[in-house]
C-alpha positions as CSV (number, residue, x, y, z in Angstrom):
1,X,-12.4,32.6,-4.2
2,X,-11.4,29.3,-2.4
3,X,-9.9,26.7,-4.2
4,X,-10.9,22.9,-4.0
5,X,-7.5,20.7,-3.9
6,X,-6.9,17.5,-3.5
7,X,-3.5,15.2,-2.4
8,X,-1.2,13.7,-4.8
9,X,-1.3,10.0,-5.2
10,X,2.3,8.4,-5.1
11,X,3.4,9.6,-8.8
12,X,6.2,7.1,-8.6
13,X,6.1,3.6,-6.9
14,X,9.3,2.9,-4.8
15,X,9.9,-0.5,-3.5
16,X,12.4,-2.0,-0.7
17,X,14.0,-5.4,0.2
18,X,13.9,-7.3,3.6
19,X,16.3,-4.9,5.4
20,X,14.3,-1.7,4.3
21,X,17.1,-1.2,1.4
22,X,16.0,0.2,-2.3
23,X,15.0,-2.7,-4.1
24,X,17.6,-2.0,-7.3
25,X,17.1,-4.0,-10.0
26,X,14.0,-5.7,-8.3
27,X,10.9,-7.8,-10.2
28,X,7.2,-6.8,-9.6
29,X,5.2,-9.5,-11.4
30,X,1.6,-8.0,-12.5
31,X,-1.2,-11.0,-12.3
32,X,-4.8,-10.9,-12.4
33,X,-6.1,-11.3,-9.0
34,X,-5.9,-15.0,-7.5
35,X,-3.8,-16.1,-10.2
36,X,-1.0,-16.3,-12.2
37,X,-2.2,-15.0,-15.3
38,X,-0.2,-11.9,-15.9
39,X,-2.0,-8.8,-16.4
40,X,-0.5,-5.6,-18.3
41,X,0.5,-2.2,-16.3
42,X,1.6,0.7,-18.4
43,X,4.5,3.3,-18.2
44,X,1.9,6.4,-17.8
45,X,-1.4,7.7,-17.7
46,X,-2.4,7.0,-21.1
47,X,-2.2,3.1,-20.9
48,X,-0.5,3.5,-24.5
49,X,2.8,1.8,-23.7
50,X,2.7,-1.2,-21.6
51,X,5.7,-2.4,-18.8
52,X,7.3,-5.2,-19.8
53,X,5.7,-7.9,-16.6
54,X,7.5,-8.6,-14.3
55,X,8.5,-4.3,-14.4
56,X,12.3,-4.1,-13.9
57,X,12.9,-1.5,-10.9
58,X,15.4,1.1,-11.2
59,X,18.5,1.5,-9.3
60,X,16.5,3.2,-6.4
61,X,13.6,0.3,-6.6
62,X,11.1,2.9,-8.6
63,X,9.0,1.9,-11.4
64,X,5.8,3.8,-12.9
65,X,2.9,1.4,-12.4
66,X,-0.2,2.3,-13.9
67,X,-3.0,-0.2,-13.8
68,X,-6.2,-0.5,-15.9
69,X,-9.6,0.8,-14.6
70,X,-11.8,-1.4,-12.5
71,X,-9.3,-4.5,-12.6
72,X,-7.9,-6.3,-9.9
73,X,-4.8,-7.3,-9.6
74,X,-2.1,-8.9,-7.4
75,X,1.5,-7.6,-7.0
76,X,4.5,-10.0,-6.5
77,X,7.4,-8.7,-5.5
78,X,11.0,-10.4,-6.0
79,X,14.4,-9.4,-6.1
80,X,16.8,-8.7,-9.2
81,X,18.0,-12.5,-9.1
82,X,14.6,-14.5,-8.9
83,X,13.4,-16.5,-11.8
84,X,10.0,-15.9,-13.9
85,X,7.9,-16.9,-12.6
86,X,9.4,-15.9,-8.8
87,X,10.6,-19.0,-6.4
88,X,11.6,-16.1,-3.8
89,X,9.5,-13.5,-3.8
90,X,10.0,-11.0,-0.8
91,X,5.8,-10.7,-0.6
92,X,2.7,-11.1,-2.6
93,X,-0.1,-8.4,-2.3
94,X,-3.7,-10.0,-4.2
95,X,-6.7,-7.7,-5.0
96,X,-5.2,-4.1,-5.7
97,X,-7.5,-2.3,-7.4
98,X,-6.8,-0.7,-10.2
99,X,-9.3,2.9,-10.7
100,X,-11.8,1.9,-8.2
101,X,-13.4,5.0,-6.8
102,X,-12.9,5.5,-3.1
103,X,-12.8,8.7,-0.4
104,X,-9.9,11.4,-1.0
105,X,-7.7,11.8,2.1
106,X,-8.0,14.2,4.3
107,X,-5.0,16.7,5.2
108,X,-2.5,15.0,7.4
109,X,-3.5,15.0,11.1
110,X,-0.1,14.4,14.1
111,X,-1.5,11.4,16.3
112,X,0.9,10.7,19.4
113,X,-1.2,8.6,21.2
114,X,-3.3,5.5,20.5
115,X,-6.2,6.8,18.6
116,X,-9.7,6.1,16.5
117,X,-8.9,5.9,12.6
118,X,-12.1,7.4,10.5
119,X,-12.2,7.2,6.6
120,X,-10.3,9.6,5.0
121,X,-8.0,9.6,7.7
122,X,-4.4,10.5,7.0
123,X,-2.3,9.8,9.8
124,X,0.8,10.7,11.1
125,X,2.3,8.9,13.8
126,X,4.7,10.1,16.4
127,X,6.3,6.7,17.4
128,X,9.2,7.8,19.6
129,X,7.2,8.8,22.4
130,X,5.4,5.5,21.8
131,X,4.0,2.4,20.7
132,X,0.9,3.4,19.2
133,X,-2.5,1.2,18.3
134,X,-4.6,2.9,15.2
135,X,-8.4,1.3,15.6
136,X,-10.1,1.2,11.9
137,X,-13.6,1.6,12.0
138,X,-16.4,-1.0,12.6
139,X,-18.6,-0.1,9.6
140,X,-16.9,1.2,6.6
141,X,-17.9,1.8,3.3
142,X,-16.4,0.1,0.6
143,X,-13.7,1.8,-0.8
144,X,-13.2,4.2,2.1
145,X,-9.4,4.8,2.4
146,X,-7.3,5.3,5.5
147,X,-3.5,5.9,5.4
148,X,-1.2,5.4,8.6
149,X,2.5,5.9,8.6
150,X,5.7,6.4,10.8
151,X,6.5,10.4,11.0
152,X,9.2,9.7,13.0
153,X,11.2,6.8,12.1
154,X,11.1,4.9,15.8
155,X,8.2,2.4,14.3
156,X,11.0,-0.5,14.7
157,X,10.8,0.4,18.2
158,X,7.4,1.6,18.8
159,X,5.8,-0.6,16.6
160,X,2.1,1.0,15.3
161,X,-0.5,-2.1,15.6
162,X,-3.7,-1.9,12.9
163,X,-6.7,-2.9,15.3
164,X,-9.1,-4.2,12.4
165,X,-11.8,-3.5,14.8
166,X,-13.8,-7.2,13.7
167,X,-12.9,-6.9,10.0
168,X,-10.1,-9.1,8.0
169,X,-7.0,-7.9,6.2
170,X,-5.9,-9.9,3.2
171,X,-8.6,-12.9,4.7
172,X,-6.7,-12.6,8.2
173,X,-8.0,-11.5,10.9
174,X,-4.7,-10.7,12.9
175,X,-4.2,-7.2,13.3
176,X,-1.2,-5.4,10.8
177,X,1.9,-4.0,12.7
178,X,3.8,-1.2,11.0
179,X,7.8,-2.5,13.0
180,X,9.9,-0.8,10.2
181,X,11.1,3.2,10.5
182,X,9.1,5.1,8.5
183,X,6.4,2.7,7.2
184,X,3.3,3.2,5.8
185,X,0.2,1.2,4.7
186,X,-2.6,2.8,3.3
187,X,-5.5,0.9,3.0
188,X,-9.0,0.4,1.1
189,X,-11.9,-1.5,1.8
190,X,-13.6,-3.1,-0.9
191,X,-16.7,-3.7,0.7
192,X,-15.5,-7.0,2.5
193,X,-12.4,-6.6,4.0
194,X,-9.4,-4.5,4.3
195,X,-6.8,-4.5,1.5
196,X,-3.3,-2.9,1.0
197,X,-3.8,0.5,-1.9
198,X,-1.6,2.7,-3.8
């Protein structure tokens, strides 16, 4: 009898500074989306215990981030030293979803060439042969997923450029470029544009 599986999430969020370093000690401030209201995220799947906000990374820059169900909410990211609330923060990610439905991804797939990105996709990208340019779709559905990400570490080099193919990321409409080894950016689209998911 065949067995239905599906991939793990990320059980553990792990976050770096601006030279790709473990973010020790680092800040991620939890707001509602567009604001600066801060929002509760919890220490594990029952959403009994919350994380103090901002959530004080560990010495390899983990935390466990759960968020509540159909909320949105926007990430700010800031390192051991800033102040609350953040006067430095490395970046600021609005409208992550928290529990929204969207497409499982598919089984890893190798891509060394430029190549067509489809919902589900889960790609794996040979960057040391190359630069490489990953085309999302023209007409997605919300909350179709698509994950990209540097197999090889030479994304520095061979930088993998995300053609939004007419759509916006984050309200831009200038195409995402993975340049550090080993990236990733997984993304969801919530029925108007393209946004950054965990």
């Amino acid at each position: 009898m065949a067995i239905t599986t599906t991939i793990s999430p990320q059980p553990i969020l792990q976050f770096f500074d601006s030279n790709n370093a473990e973010l020790s000690g680092g800040k991620l401030f939890c707001y509602l989306a567009g604001t600066t209201t801060k929002q509760n995220t919890f220490t594990d799947a029952t959403g009994a215990t919350p994380n103090t906000n901002p959530v004080i990374l560990n010495s390899r820059g983990e935390a466990n981030v759960w968020l509540t169900p159909n909320i949105a909410y926007k990430f700010v990211l800031a390192p051991s030293t800033d102040n609350d609330p953040p006067t430095n923060p490395i970046w600021t990610v609005d409208n992550i979803q928290g529990g929204a439905t969207f497409s499982p991804l598919n089984p890893p797939t190798l891509e060394t060439a430029s190549f067509n990105a489809a919902a589900g996709g889960n790609y794996q990208c040979k960057t040391s042969i190359g630069a490489i340019t990953a085309t999302l779709p023209a007409s997605p559905n919300q909350w179709d997923v698509i994950q990209i990400q540097d197999t090889d570490g030479s994304a520095a080099t061979n930088n993998i450029t995300i053609n939004l193919n007419g759509k916006t990321y984050l309200g831009s409409s200038s195409n995402p470029v993975i340049n550090v080894n080993g990236g990733m950016m997984k993304l969801q689209y919530n029925g108007s544009q393209w946004t950054p998911t965990i």
